[in-house]
ChimeraX commands (.cxc) that place a marker at each C-alpha (Angstrom):
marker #1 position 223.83,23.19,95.37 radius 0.5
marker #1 position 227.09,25.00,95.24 radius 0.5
marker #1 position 226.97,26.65,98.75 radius 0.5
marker #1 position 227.41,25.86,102.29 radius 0.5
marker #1 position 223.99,27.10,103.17 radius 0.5
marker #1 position 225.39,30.62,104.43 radius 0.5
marker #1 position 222.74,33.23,105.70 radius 0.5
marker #1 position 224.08,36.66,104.27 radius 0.5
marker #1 position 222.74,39.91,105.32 radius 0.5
marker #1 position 220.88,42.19,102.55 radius 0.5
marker #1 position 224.27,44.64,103.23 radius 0.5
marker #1 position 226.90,42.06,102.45 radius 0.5
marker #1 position 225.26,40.52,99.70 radius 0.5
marker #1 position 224.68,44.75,98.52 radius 0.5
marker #1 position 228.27,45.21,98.07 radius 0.5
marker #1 position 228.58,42.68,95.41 radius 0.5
marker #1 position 227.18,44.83,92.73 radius 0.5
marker #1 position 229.29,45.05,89.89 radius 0.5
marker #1 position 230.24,43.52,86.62 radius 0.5
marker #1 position 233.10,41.32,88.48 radius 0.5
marker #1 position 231.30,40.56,91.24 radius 0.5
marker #1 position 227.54,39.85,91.03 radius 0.5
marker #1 position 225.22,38.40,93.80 radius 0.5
marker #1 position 221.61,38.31,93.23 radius 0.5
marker #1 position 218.80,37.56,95.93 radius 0.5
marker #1 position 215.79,35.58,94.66 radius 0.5
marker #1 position 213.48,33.98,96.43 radius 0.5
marker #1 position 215.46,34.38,99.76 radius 0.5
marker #1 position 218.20,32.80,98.53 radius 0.5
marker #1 position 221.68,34.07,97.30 radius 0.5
marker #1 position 223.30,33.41,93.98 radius 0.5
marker #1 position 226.53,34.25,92.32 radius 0.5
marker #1 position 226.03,35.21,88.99 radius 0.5
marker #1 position 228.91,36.86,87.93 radius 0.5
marker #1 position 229.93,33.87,86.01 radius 0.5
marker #1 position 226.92,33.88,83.96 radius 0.5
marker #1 position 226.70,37.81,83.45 radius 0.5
marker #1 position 228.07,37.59,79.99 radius 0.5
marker #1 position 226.01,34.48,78.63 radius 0.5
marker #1 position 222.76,36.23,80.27 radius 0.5
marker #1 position 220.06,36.06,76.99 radius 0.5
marker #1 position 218.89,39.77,78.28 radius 0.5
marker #1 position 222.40,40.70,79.06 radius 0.5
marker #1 position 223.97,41.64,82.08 radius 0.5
marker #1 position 222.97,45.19,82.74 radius 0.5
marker #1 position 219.53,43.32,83.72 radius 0.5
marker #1 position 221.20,41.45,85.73 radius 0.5
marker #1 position 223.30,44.73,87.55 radius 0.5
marker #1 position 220.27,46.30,87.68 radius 0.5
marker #1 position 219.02,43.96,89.93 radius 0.5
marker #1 position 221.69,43.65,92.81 radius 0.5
marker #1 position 221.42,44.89,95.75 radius 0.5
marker #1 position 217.26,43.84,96.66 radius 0.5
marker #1 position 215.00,41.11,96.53 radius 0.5
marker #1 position 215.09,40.55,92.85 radius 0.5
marker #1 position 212.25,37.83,92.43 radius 0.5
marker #1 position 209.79,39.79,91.21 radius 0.5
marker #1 position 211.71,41.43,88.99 radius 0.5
marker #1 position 212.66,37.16,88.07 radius 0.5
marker #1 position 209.32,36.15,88.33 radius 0.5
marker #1 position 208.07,38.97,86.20 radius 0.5
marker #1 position 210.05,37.77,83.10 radius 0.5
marker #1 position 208.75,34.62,83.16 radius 0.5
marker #1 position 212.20,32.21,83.49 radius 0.5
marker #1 position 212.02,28.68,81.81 radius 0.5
marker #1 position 212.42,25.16,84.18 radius 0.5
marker #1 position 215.88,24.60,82.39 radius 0.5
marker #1 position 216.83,28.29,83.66 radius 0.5
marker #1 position 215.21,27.48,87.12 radius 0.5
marker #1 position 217.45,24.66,87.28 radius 0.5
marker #1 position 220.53,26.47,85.98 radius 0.5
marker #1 position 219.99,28.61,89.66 radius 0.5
marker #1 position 221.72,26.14,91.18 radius 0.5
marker #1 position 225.00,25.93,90.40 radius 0.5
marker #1 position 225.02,29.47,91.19 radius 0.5
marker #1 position 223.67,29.23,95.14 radius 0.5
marker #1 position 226.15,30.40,97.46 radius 0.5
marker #1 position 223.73,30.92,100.67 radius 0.5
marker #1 position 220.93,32.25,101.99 radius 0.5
marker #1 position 219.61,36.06,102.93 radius 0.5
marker #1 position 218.36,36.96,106.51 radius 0.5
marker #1 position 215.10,37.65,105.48 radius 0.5
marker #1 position 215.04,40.03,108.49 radius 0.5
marker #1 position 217.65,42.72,106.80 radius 0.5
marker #1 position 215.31,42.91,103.87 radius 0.5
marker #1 position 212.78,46.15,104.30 radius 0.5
marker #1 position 209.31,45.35,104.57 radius 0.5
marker #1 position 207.42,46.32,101.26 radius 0.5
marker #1 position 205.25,49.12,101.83 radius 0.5
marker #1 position 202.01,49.76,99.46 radius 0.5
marker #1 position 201.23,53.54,98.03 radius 0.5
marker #1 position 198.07,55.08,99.12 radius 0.5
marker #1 position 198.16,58.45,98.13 radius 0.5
marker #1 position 197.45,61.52,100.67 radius 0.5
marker #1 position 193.64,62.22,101.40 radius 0.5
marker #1 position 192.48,65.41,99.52 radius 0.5
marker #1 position 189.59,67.65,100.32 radius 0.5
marker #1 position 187.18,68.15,97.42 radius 0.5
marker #1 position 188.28,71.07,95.94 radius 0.5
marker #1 position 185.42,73.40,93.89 radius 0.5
marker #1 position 188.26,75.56,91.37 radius 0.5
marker #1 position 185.68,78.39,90.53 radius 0.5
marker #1 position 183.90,78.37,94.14 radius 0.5
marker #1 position 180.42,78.82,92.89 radius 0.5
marker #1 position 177.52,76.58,94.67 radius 0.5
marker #1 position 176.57,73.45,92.88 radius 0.5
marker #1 position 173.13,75.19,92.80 radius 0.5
marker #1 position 173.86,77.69,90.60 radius 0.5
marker #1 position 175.75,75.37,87.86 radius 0.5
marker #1 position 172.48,72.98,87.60 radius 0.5
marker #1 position 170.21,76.38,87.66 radius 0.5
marker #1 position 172.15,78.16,84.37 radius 0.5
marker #1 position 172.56,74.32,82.80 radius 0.5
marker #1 position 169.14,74.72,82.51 radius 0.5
marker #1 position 168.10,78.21,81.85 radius 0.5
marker #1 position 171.02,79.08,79.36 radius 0.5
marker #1 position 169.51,76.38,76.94 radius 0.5
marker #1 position 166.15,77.80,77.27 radius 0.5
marker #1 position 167.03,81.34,77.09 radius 0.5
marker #1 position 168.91,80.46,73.55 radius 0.5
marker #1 position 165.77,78.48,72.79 radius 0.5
marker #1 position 164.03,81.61,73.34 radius 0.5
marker #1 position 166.30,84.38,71.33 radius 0.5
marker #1 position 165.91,82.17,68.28 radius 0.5
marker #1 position 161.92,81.39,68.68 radius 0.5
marker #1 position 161.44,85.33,69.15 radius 0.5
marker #1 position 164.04,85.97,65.58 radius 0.5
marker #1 position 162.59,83.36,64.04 radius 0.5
marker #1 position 159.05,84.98,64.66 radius 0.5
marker #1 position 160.85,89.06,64.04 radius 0.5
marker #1 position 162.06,88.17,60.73 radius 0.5
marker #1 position 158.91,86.30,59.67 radius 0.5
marker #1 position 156.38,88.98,60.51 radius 0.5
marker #1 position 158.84,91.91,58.47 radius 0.5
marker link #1:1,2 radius 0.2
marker link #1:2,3 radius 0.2
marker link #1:3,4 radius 0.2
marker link #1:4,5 radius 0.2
marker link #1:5,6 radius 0.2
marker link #1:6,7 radius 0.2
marker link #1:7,8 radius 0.2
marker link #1:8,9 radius 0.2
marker link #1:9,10 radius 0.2
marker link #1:10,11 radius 0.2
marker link #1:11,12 radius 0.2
marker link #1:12,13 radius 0.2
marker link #1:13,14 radius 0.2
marker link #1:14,15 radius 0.2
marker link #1:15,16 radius 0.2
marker link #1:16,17 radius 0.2
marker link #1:17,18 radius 0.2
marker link #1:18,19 radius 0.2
marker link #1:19,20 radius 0.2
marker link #1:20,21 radius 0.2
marker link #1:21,22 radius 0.2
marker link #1:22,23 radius 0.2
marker link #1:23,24 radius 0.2
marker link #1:24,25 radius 0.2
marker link #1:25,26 radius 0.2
marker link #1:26,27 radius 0.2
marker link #1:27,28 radius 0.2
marker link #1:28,29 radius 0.2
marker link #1:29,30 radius 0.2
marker link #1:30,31 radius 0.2
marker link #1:31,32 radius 0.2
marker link #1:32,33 radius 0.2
marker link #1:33,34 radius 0.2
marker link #1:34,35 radius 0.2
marker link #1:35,36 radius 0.2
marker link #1:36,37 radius 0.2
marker link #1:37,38 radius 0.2
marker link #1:38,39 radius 0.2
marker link #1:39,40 radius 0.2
marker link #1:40,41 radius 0.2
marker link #1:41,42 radius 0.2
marker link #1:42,43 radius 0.2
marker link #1:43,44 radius 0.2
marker link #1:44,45 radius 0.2
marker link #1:45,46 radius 0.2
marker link #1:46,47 radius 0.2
marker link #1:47,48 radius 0.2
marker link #1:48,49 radius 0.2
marker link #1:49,50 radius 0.2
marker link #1:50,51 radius 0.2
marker link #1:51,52 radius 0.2
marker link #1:52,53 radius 0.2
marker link #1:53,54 radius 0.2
marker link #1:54,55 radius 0.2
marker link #1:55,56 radius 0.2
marker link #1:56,57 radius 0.2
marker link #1:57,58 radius 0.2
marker link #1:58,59 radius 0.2
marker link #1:59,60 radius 0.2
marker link #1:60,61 radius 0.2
marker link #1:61,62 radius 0.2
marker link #1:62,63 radius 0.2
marker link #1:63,64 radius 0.2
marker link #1:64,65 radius 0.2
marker link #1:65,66 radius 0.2
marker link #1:66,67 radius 0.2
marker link #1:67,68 radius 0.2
marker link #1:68,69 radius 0.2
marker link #1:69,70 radius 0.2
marker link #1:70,71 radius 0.2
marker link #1:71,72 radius 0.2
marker link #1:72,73 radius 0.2
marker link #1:73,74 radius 0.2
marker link #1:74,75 radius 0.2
marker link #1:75,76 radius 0.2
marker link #1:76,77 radius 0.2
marker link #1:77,78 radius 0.2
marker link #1:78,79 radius 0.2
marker link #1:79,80 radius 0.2
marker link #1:80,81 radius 0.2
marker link #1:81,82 radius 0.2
marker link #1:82,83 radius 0.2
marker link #1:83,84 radius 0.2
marker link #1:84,85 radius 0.2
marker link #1:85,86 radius 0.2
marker link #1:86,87 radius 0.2
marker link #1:87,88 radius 0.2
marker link #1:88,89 radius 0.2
marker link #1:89,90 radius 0.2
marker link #1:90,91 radius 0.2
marker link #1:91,92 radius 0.2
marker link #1:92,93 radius 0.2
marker link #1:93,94 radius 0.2
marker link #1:94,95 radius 0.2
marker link #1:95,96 radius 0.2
marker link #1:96,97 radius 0.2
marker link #1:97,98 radius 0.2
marker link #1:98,99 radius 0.2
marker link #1:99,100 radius 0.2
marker link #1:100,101 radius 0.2
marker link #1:101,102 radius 0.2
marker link #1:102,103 radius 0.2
marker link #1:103,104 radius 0.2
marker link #1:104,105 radius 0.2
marker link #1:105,106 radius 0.2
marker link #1:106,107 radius 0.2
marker link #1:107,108 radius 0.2
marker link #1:108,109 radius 0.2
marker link #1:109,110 radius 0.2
marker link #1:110,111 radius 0.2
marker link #1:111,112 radius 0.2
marker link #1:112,113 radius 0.2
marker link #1:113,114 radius 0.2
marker link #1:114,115 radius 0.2
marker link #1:115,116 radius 0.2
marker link #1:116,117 radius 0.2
marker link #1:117,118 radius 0.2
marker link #1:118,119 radius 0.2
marker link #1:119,120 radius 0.2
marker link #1:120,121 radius 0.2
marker link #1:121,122 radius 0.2
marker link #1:122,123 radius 0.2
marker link #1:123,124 radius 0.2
marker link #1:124,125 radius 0.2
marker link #1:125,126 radius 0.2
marker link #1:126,127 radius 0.2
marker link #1:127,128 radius 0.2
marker link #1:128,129 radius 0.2
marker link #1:129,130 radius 0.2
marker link #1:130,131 radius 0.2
marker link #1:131,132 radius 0.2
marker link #1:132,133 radius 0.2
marker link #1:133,134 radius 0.2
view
């Protein structure tokens, strides 16, 4: 491995964010990629866009070949103090009361879903039987 085993906070390793100077953190481990930011296959703005956090899922997500794993190494300059790196916290949206829009009982909506039908039912029975009589 190409570095000294150096633990780097998530704020040093932060400020190298640039096309110049590149540092990615994957799998709590530090790499220098600034060499390889041109010969990237899904070019370097990937790679920019990934500085400055834990970047392994976003590594792991793409799905890297072993000869790519490998490549890692020659790019190792340390490792990150897992401690400076912010806990992930999960979403779990805000607890809503059940809100009724038109703020009539659920009584009345079952009582006219069933009497609408059989007052139409009705109308047309009694025209049917009007126009039939005439």
């Amino acid at each position: 491995m190409g570095g000294d085993g150096k633990v780097f906070t998530l704020a040093e390793v932060a400020g190298h964010n640039n096309a110049k100077d590149c540092w990615l953190i994957i799998s709590d481990k530090v790499y220098d990629v600034t060499k390889f930011l041109e010969d990237h296959p899904g070019g370097d703005e990937v790679l920019l866009s990934a500085t400055g956090k834990d970047a392994t899922d976003d590594f792991e997500d793409v799905g890297h070949s072993t000869s790519a794993r490998a490549m890692m190494d020659e790019f190792y300059v340390g490792d990150i103090d897992s401690a400076t790196i912010p806990s992930k916290t999960k979403y779990t949206p805000p607890k809503q009361p059940h809100y009724n829009q038109d703020k009539t009982s659920e009584f009345i909506i079952k009582l006219l879903q069933f009497l609408v039908p059989l007052i139409i039912l009705g109308v047309a029975v009694g025209i049917r039987f009007y126009t039939k009589s005439s």
